[in-house]
Backbone as CSV, one residue per row, in Angstrom:
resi,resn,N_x,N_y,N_z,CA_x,CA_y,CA_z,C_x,C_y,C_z
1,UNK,140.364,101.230,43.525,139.966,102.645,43.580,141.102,103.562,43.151
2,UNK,142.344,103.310,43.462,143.308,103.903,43.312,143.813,104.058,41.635
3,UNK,143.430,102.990,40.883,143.587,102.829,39.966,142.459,103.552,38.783
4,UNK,141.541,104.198,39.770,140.169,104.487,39.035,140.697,105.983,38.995
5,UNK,141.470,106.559,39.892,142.078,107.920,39.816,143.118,107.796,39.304
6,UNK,143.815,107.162,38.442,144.883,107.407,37.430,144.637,108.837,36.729
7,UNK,145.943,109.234,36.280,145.952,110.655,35.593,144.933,110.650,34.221
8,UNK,145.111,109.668,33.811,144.483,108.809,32.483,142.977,109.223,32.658
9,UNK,142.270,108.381,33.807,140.977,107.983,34.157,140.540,110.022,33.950
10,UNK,141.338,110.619,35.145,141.468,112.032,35.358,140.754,112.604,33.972
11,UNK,141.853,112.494,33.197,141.852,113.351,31.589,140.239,112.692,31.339
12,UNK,139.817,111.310,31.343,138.655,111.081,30.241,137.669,111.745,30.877
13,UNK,137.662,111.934,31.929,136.334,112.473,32.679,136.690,114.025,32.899
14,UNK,137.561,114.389,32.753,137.410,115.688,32.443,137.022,116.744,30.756
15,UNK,136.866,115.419,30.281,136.993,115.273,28.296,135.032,115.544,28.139
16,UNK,134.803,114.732,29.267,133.301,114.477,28.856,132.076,115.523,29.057
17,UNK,131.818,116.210,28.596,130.637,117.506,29.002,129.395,116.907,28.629
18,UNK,128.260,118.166,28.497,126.845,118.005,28.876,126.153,117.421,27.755
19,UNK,127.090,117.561,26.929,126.804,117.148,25.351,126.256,115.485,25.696
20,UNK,126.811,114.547,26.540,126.533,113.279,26.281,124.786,113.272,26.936
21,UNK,124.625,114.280,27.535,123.402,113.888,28.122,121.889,114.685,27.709
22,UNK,122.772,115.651,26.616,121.769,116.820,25.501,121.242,117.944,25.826
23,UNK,119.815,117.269,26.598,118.859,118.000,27.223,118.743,118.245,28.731
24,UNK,118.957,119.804,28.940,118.780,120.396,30.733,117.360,120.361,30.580
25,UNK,116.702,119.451,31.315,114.944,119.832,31.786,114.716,120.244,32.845
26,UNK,115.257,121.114,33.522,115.154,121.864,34.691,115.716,123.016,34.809
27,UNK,114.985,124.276,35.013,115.759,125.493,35.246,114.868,126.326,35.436
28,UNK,115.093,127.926,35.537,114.491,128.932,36.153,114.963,130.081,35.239
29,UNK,114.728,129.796,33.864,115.209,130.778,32.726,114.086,131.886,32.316
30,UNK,113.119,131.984,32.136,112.231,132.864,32.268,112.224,133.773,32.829
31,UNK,112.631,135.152,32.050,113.002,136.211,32.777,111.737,137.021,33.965
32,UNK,112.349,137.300,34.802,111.117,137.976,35.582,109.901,137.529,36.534
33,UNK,109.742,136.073,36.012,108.446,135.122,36.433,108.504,134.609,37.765
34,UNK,109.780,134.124,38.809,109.742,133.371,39.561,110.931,133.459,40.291
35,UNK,111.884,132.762,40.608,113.497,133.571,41.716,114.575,133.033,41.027
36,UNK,114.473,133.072,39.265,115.151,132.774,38.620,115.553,133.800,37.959
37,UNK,115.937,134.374,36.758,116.589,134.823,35.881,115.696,136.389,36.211
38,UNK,116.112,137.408,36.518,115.238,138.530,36.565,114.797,139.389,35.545
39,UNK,115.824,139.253,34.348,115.618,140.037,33.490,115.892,139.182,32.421
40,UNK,115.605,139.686,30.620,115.649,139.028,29.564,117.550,138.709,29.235
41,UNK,117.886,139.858,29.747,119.460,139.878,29.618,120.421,138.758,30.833
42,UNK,120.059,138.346,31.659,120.323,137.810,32.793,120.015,136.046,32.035
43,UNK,118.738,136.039,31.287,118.469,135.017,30.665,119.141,134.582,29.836
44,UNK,119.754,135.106,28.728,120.651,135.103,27.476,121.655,134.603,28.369
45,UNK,122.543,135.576,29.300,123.265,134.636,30.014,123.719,133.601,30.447
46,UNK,122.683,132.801,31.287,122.922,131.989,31.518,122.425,130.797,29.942
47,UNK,121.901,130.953,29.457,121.808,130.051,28.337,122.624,130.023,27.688
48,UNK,123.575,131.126,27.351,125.002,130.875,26.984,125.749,130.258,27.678
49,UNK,125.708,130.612,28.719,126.722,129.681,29.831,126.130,127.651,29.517
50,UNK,124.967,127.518,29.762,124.504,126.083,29.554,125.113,125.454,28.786
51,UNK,124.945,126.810,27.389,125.616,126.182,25.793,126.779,125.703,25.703
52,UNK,127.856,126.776,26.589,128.758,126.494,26.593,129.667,125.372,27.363
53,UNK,128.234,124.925,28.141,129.107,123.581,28.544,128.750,122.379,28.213
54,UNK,127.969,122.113,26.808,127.627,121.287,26.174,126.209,121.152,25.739
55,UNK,125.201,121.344,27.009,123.779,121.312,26.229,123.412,121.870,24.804
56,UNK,122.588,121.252,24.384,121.961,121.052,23.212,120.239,121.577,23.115
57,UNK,119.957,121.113,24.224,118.401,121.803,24.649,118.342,122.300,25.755
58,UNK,116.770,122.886,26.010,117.127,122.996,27.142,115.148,123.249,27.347
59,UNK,114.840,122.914,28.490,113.174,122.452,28.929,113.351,123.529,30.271
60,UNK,113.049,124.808,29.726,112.959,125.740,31.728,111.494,125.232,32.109
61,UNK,111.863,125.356,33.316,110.511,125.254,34.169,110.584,125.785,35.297
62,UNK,109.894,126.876,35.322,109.300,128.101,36.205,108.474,127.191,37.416
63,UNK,108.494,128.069,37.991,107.685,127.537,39.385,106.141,127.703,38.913
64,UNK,105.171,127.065,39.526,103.915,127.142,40.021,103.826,126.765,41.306
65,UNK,103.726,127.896,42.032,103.107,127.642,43.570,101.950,128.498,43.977
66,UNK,100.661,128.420,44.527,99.582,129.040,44.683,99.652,130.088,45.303
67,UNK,100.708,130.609,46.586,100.848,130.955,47.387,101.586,132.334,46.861
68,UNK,102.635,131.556,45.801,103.855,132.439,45.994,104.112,132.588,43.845
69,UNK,104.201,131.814,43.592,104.398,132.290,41.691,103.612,131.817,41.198
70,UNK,102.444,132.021,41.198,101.164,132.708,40.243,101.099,132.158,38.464
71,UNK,102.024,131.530,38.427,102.328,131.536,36.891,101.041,130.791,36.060
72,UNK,101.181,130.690,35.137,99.839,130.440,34.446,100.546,129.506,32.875
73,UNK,100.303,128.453,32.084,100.769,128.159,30.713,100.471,129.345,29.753
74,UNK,99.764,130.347,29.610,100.096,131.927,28.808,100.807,132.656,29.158
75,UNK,101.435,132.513,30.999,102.696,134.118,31.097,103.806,132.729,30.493
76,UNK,103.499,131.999,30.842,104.704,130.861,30.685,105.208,130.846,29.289
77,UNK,104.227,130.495,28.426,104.290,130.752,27.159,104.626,131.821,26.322
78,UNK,104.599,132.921,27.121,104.677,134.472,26.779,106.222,134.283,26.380
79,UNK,106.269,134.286,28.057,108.353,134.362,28.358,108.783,133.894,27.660
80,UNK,108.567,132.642,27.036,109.390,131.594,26.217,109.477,132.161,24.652
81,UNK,108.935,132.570,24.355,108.292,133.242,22.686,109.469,134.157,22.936
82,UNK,109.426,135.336,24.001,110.311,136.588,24.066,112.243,135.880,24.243
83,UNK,112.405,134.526,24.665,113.137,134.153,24.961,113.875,133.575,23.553
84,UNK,112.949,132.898,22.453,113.095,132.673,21.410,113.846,133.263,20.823
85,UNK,112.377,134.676,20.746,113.289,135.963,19.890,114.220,136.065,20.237
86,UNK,114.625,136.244,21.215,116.397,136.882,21.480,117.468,135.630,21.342
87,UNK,117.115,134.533,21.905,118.087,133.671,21.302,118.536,133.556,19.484
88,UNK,117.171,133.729,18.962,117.198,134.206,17.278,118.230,135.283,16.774
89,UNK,117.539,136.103,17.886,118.487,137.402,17.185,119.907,137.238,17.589
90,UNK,120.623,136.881,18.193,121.710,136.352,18.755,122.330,135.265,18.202
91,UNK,121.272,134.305,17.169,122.432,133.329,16.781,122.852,132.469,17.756
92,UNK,122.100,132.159,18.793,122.424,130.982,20.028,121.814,129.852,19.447
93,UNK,122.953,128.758,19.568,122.475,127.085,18.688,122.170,126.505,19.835
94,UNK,120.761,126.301,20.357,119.960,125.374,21.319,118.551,125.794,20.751
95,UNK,117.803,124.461,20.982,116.752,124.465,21.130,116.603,124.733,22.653
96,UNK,115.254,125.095,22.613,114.371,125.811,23.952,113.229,125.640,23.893
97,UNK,112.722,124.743,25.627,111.067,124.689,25.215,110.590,125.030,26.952
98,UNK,109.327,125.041,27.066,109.072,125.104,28.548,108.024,124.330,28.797
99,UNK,108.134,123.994,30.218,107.152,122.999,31.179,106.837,124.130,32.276
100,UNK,107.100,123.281,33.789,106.608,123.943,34.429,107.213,123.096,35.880
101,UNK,107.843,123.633,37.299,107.918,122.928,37.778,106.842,123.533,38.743
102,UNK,105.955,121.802,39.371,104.509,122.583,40.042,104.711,121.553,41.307
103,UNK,104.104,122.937,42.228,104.591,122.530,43.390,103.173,121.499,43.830
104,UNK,103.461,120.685,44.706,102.046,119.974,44.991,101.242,120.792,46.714
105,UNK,100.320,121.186,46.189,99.629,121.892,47.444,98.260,121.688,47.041
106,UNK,97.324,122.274,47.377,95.581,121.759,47.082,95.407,122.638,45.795
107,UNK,95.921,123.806,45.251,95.603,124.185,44.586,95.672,123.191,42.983
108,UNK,97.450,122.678,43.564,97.642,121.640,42.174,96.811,120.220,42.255
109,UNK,95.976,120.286,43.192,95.169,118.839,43.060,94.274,119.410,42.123
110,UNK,93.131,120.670,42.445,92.152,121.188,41.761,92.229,121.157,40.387
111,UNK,93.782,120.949,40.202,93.964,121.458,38.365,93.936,119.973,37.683
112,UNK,94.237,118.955,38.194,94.881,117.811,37.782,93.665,117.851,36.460
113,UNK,92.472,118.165,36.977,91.372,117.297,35.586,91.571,118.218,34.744
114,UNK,92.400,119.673,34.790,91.791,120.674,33.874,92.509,120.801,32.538
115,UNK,92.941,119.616,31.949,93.977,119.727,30.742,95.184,120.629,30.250
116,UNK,95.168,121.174,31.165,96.033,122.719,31.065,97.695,122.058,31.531
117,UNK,97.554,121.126,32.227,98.957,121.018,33.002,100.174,121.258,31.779
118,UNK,101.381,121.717,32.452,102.499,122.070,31.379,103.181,120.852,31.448
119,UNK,103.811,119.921,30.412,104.220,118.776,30.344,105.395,119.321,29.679
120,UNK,106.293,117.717,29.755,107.557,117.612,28.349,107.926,116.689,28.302
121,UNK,108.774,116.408,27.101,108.687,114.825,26.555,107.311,114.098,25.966
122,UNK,107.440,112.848,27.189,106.561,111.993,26.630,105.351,112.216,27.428
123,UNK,104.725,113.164,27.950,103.969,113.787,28.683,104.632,113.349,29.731
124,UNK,105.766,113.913,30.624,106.152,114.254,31.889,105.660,115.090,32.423
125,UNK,105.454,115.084,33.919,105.263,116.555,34.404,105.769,116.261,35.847
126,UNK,106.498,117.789,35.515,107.549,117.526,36.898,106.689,118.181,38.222
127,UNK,106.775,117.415,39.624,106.638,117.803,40.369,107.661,118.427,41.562
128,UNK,107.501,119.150,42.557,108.102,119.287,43.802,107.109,119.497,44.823
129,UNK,108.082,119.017,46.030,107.090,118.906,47.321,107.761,120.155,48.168
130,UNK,106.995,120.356,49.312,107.633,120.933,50.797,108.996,120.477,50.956
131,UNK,109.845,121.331,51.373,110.999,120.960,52.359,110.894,120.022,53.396
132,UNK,109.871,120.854,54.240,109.159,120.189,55.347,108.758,119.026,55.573
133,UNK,107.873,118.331,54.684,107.233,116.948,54.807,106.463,117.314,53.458
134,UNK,106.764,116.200,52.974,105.566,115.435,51.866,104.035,115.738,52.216
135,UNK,102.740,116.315,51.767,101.504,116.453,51.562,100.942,114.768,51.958
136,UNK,100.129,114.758,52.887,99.701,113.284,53.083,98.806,112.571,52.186
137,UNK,98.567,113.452,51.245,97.782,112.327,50.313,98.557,112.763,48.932
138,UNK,99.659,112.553,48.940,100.654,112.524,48.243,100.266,111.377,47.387
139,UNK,100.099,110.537,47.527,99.985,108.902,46.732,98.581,109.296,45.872
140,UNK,98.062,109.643,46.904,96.916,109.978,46.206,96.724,110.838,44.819
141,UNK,97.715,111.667,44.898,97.511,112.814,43.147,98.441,112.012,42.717
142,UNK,99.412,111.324,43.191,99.975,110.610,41.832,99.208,109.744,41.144
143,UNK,98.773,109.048,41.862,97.508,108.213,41.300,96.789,108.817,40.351
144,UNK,96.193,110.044,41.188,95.116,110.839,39.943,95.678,111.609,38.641
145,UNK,97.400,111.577,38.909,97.990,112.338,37.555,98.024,111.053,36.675
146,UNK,98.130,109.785,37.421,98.457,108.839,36.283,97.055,108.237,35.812
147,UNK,96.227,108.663,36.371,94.880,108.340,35.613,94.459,108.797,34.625
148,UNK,95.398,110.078,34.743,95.400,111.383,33.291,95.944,111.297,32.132
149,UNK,96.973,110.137,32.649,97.722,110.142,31.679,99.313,110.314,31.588
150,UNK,99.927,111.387,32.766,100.599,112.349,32.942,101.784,110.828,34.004
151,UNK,102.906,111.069,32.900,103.775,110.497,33.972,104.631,111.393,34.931
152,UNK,104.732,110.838,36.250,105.462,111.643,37.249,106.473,112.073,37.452
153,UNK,107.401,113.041,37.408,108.785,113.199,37.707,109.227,114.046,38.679
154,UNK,109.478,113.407,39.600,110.051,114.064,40.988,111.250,114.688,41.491
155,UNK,111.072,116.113,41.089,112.193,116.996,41.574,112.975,116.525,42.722
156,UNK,114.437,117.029,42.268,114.997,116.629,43.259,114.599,116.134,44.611
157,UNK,114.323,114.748,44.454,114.154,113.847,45.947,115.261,113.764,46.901
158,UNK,116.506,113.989,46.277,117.400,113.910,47.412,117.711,114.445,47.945
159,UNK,116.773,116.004,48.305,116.695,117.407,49.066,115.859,117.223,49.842
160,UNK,114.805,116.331,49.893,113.880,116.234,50.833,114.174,115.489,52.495
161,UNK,114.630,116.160,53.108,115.096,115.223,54.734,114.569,114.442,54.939
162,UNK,112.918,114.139,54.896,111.691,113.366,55.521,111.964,111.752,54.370
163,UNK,112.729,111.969,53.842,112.867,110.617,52.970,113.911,109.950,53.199
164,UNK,113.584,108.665,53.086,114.683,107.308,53.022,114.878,106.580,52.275
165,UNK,115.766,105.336,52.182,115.393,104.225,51.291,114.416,104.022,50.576
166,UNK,113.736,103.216,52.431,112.368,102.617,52.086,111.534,103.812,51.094
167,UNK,111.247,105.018,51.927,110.303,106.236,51.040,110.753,105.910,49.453
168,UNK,112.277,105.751,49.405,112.204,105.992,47.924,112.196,104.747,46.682
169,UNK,112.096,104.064,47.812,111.312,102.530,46.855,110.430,102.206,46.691
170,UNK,109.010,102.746,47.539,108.153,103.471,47.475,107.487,104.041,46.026
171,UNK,107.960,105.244,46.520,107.700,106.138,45.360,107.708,105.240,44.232
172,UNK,109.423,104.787,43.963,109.348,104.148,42.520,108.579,102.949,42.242
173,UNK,108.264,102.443,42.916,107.026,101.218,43.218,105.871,102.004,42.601
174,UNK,105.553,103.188,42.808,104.279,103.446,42.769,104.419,104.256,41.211
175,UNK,105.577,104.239,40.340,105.594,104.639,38.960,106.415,105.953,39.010
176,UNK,106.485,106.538,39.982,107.191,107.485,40.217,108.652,107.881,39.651
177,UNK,109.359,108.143,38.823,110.561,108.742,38.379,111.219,109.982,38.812
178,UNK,112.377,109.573,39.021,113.336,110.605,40.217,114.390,111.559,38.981
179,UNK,114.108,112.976,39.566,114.954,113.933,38.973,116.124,114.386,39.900
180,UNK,117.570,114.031,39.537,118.332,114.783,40.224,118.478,116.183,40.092
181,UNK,119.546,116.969,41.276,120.319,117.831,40.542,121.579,117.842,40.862
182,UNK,122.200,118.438,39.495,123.634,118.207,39.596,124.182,118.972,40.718
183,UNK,123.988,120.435,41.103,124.846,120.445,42.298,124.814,119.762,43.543
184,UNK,123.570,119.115,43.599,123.720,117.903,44.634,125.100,116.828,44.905
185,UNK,125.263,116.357,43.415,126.740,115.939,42.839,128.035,116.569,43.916
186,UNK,128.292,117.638,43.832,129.351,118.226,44.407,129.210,119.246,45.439
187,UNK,127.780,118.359,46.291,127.481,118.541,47.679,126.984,120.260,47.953
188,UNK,126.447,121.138,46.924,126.436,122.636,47.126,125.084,122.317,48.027
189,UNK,124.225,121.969,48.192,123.316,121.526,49.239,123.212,121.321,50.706
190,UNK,124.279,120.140,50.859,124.984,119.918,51.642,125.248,118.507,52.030
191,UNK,126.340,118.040,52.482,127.358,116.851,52.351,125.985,115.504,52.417
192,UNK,125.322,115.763,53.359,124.210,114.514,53.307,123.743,114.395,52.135
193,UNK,122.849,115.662,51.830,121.894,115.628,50.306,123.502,114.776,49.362
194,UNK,124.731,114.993,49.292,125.343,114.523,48.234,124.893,113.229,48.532
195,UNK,125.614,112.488,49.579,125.238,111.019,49.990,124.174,110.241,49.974
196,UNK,123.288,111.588,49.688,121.754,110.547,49.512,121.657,110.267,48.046
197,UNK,122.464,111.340,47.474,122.316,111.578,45.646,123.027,110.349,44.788
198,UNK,124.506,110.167,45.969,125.555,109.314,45.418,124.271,108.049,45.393
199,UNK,123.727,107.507,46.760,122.932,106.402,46.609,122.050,106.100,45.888
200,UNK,121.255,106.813,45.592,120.232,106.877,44.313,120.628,106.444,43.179
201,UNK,121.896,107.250,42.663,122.801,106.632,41.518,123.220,104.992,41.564
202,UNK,124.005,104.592,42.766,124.404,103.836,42.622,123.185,102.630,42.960
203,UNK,122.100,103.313,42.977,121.057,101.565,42.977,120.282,102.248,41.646
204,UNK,120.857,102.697,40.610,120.151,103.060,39.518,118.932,103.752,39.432
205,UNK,118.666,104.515,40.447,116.857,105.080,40.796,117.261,106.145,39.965
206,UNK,117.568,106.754,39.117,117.696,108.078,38.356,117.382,108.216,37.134
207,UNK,116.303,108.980,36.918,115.566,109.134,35.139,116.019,109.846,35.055
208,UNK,116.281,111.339,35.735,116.362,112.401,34.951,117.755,113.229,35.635
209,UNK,118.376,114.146,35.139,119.236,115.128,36.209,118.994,116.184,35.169
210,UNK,118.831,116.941,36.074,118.967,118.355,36.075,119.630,119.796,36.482
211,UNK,119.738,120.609,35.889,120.780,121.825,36.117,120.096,122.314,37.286
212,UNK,118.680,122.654,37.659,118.000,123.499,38.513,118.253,124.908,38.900
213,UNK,118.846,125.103,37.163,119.895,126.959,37.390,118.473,127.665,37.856
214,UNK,119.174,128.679,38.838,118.575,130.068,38.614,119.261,131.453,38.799
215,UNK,121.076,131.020,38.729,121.906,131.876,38.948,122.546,131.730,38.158
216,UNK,123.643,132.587,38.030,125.156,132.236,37.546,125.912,131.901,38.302
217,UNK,125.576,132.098,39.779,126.314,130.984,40.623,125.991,129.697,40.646
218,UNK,125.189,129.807,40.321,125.082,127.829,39.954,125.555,127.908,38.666
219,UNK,125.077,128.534,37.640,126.158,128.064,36.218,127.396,127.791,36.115
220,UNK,128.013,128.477,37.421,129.275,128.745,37.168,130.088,127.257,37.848
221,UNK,129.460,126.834,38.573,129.448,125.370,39.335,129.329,123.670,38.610
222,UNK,128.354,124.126,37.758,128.095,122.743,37.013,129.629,121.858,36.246
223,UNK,130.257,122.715,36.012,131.812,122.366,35.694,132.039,121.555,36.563
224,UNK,132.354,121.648,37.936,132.700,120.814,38.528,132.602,119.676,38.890
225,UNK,130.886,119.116,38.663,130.122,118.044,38.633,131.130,117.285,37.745
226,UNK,131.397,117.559,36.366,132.294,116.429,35.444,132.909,115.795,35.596
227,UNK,134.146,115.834,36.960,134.753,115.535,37.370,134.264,114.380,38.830
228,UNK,133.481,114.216,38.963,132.717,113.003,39.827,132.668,111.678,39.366
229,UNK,132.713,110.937,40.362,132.437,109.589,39.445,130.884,109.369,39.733
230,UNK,130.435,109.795,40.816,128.905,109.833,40.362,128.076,110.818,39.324
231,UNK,128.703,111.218,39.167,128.435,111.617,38.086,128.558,110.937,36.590
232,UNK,129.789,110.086,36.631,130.047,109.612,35.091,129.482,107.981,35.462
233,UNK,129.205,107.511,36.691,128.259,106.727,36.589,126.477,106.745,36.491
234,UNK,126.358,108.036,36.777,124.940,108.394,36.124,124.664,108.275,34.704
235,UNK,126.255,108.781,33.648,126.058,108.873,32.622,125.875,107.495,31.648
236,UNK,126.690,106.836,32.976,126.762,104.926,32.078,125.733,104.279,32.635
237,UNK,125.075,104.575,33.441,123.873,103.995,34.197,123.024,103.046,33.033
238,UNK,122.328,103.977,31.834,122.164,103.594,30.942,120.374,103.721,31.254
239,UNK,120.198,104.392,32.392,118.663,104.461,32.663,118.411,106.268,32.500
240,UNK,119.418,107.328,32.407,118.765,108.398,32.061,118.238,108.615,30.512
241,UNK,116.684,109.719,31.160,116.092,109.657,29.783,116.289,111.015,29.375
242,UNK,117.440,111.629,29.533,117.695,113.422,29.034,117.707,112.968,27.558
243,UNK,118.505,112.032,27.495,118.938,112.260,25.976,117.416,111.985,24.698
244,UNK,116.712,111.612,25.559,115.326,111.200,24.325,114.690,112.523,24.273
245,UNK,115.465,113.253,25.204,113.642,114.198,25.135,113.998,115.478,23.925
């Protein structure tokens, strides 16, 4: 271990940015829509900031929750067009596309048949659950998303308390693919969520990681992640799929 913190080891992992991993598919860039970016200018922002620490793309995904952000694939689509333009007019080198992150409650069961769902990639579609506890027929819409077609990707799981091991062998048993996020990495969550994050990594359960910006206080943070070794063993893992999408 001692030898793994050489000044040497130090320098290469501080050498390595976002560039090796391309594509952020998680964020809250859409100005105005959800408890992310409030304005179009606030947006530019932080997408400069992303740029500047290596990404190459970048996949926002706004909330859908029934209760609480209303969003729809046309305001979704709206934002993103207006987001275009200004990255255009600006001369910002990233691609930009949008999904959707949808929360699972009864409303998102109702939709599953209605072709509308917001995907990315290879038809992903990201989900999130309650803080609280998992929805009990949880198994159940995964099932019915994968009858659709629609493969699963599960927002940060290692925020959820009500989960374990077992839960999360589970899940991946049942086709399920796990999205980190990086400030989980350097514990901004808090010291457990890191330890549950470090473990995930180190039994290889990780498809995806993600920025999950919706500040510049989190932009301003992701720097620090580089410097982890769970982190630069996520990157050698050799099972994340950022870089295809």
């Amino acid at each position: 271990m001692l030898n793994w913190f050489s000044n040497k080891k130090k320098e290469e992992l501080h050498s390595i940015d976002f560039s090796v991993i391309k594509t952020d598919m998680h964020s809250h860039l859409i100005p105005g829509i959800d408890d992310g970016a409030p304005d179009l200018n606030s947006s530019i922002i932080l997408i400069k900031e992303l740029v500047s620490l290596g990404f190459k793309k970048i996949i926002t995904t706004p909330h859908i929750m029934s209760d609480i952000y209303r969003n729809s694939p046309e305001n979704i689509s709206h934002g993103l067009q207006e987001l275009k333009k200004e990255i255009v007019k600006q001369k910002i080198q990233v691609e930009i596309e949008a999904a959707a992150e949808y929360y699972v409650d009864f409303e998102f069961e109702q939709k599953i048949n209605d072709k509308k769902l917001l995907t990315f990639g290879d038809n992903f579609i990201l989900i999130e659950l309650s803080f609280s506890q998992a929805p009990q027929n949880l198994f159940e819409i995964i099932f019915k998303l994968q009858l659709e077609g629609y493969k699963v990707v599960l927002a940060h799981p290692e925020r959820y308390g009500f989960y374990n091991k077992e839960n999360y062998e589970e899940l991946l048993n049942r086709g399920v693919l796990f999205q980190i996020n990086l400030l989980s990495l350097i514990g901004y969550y808090s010291s457990q969520i890191q330890l549950k994050v470090e473990d995930l990594i180190a039994n290889n359960q990780v498809s995806f990681v993600g920025s999950d910006c919706h500040n510049m206080r989190h932009a301003q943070l992701y720097i620090e992640c580089q410097n982890k070794k769970s982190w630069h063993d996520l990157v050698n893992s050799g099972k994340l799929l950022n870089y295809n999408l």
